[in-house]
Backbone bond lengths (Angstrom), bond angles and torsions (degrees), N, CA, C in turn:
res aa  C-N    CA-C-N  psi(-1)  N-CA   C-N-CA  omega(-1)  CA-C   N-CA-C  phi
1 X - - - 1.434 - - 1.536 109.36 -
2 X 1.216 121.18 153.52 1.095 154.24 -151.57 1.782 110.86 -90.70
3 X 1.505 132.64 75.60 1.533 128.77 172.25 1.300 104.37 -46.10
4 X 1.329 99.12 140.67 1.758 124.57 -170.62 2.157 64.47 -88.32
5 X 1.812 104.44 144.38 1.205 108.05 146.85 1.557 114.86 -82.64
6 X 1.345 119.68 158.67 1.348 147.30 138.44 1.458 115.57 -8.12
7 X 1.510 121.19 119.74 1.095 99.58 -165.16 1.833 91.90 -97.84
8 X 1.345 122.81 169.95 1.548 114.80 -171.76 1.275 100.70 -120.30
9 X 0.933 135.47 1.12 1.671 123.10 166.44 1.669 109.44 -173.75
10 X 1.660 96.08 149.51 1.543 106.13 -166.40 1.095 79.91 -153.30
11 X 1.641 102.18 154.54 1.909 122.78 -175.40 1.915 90.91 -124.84
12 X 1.089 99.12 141.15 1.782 114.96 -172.59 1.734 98.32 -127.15
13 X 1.264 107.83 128.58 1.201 118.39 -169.20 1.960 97.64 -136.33
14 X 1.308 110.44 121.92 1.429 118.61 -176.01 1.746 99.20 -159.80
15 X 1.288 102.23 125.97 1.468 98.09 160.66 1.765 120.23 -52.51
16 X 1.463 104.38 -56.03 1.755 124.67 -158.36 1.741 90.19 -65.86
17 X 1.517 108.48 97.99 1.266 103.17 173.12 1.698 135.11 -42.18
18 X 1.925 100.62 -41.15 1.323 106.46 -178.15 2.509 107.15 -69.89
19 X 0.799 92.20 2.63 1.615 88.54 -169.54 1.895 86.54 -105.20
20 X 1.381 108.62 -61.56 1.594 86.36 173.70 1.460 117.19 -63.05
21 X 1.210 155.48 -13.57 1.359 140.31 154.29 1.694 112.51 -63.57
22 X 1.140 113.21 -31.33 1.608 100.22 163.69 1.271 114.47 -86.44
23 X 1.488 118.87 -38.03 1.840 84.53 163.83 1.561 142.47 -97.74
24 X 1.134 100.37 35.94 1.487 122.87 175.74 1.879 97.40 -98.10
25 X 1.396 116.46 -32.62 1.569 108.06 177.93 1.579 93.47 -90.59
26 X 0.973 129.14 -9.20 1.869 122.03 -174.05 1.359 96.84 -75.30
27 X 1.305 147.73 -68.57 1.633 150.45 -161.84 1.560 116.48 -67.09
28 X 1.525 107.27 26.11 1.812 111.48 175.68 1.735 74.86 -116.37
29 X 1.072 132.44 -30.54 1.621 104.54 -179.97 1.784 113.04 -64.78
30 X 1.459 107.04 -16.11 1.347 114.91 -172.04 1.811 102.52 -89.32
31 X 1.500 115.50 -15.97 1.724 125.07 -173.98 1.478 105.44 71.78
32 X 1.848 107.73 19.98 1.619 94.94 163.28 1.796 110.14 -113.27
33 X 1.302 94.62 166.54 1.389 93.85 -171.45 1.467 121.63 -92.47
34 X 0.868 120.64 87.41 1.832 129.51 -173.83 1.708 99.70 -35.56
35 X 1.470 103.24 150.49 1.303 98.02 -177.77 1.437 82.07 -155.13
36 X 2.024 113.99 110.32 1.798 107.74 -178.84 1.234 113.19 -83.07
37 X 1.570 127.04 125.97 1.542 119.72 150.32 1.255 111.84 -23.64
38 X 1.330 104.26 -176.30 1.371 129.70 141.21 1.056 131.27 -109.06
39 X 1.552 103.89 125.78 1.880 111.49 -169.50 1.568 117.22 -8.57
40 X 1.450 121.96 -20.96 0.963 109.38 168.86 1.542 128.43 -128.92
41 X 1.725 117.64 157.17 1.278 120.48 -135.50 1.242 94.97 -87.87
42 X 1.614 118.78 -21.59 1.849 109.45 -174.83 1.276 104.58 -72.29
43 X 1.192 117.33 -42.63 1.660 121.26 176.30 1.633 118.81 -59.49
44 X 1.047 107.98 -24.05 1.842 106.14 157.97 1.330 100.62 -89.75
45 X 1.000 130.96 -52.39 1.808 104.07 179.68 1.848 115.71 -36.77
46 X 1.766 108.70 -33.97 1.200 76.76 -168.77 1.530 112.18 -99.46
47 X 1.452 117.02 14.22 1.492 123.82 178.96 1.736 93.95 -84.93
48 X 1.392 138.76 -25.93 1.238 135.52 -161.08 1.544 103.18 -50.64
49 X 1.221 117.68 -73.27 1.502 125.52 -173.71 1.607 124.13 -53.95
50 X 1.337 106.27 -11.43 1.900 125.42 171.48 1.634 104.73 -60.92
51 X 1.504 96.46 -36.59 1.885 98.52 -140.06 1.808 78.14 -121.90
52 X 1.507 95.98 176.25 1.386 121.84 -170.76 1.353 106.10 -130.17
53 X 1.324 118.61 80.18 1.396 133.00 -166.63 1.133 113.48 -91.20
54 X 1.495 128.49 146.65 1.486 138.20 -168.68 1.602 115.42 -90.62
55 X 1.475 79.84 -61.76 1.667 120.00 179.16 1.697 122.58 -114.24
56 X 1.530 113.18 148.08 1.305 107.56 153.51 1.103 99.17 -138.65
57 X 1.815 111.13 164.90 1.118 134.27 -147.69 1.554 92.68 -146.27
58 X 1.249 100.16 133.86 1.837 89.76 -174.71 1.446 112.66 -157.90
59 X 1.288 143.45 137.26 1.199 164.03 -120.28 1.907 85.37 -119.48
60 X 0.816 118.71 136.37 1.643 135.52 -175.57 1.703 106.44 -85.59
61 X 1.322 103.02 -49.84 1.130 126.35 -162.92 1.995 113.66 -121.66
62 X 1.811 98.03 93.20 1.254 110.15 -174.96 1.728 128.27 -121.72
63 X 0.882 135.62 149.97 1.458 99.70 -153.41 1.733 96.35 -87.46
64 X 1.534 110.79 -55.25 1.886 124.31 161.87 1.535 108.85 -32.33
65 X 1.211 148.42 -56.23 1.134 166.36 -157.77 1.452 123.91 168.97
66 X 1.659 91.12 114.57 1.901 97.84 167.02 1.430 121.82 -56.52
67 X 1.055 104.59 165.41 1.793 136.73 -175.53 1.826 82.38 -51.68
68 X 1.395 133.34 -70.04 1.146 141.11 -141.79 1.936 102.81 -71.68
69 X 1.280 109.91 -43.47 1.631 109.71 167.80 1.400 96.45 -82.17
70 X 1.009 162.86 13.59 1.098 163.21 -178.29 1.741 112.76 -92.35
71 X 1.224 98.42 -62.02 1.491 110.60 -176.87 1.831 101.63 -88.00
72 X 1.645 130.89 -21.86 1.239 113.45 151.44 1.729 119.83 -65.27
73 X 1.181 110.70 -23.71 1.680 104.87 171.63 1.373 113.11 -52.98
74 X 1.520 103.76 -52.79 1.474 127.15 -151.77 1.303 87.00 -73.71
75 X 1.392 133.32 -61.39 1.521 119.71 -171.33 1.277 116.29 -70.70
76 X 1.355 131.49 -3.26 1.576 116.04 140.13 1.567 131.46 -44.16
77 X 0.833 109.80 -52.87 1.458 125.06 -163.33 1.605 87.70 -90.29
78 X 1.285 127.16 -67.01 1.715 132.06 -154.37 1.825 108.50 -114.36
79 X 0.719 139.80 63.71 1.596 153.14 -158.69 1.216 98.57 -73.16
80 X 1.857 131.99 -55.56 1.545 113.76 -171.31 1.555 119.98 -93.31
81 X 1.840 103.72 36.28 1.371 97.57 -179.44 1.427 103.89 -99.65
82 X 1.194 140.98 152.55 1.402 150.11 174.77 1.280 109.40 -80.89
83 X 1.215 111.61 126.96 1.633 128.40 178.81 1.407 107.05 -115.54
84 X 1.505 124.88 134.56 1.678 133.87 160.27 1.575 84.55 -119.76
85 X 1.207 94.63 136.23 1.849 131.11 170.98 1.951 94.25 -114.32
86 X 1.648 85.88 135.81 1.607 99.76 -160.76 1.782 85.85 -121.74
87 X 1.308 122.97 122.94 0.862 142.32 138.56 1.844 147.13 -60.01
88 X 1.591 96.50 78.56 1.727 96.02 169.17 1.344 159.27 -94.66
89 X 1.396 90.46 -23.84 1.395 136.13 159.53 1.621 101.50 -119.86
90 X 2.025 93.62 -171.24 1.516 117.75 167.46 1.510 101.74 86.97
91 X 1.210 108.70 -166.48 1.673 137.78 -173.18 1.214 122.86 -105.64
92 X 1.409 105.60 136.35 1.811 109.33 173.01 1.548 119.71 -24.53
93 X 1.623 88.17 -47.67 1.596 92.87 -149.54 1.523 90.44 -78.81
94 X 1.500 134.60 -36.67 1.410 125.18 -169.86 1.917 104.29 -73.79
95 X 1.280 128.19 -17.67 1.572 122.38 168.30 1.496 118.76 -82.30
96 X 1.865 105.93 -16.21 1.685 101.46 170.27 1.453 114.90 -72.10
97 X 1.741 101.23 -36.22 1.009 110.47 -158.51 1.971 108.40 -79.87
98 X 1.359 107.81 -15.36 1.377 124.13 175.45 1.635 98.68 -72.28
C-alpha cells in the first residue's frame, strides 16, 4: 500500500493565543510546517494566496469571523485546500453544521 506523503505546509488560525502556540508545535509530529495566522481570520484570508497551503486548521468559534465563514471565504478564492474546523466552545448544531 501506498504512504500518503507528508503534507509541507498548513496555516492555523485561532483567536486563544495560548491553543494556537500549541498547535503550531503539534503539526512537526505530522512533518508539516505550521504557519500561525493572526488571531484574526480576515488577516489570514489575505496571507492565503501568498503561501501554498496544504491544510487549514480553523477555530469554530471567532469573535471577527467564525471558522464556518471562514472556510466559505477561503473556498472562494482556494476550493481544493482542505479545511478541519476545531471545535471549543458553541453549539451542536454550529459543529454539525461546520
Amino acid at each position: 500500500m501506498k504512504r500518503p506523503r507528508p503534507l509541507r505546509s498548513s496555516l492555523i488560525v485561532d483567536d486563544e493565543e495560548a491553543l494556537m502556540t500549541a498547535l503550531v508545535q503539534e503539526p512537526w509530529s505530522w512533518k508539516a510546517t505550521p504557519r500561525p495566522a493572526s488571531p484574526s481570520a480576515r488577516k489570514a484570508l489575505e496571507c492565503l494566496p501568498q503561501h501554498e497551503f496544504e491544510l487549514l486548521l480553523t477555530d469554530l468559534m471567532m469573535p471577527e469571523m467564525d471558522g464556518m465563514h471562514f472556510c466559505a471565504a477561503r473556498s472562494r478564492s482556494i476550493p481544493d485546500l482542505a479545511g478541519i474546523v476545531m471545535k471549543g466552545h458553541g453549539t451542536i448544531d454550529k459543529a454539525s453544521r461546520a
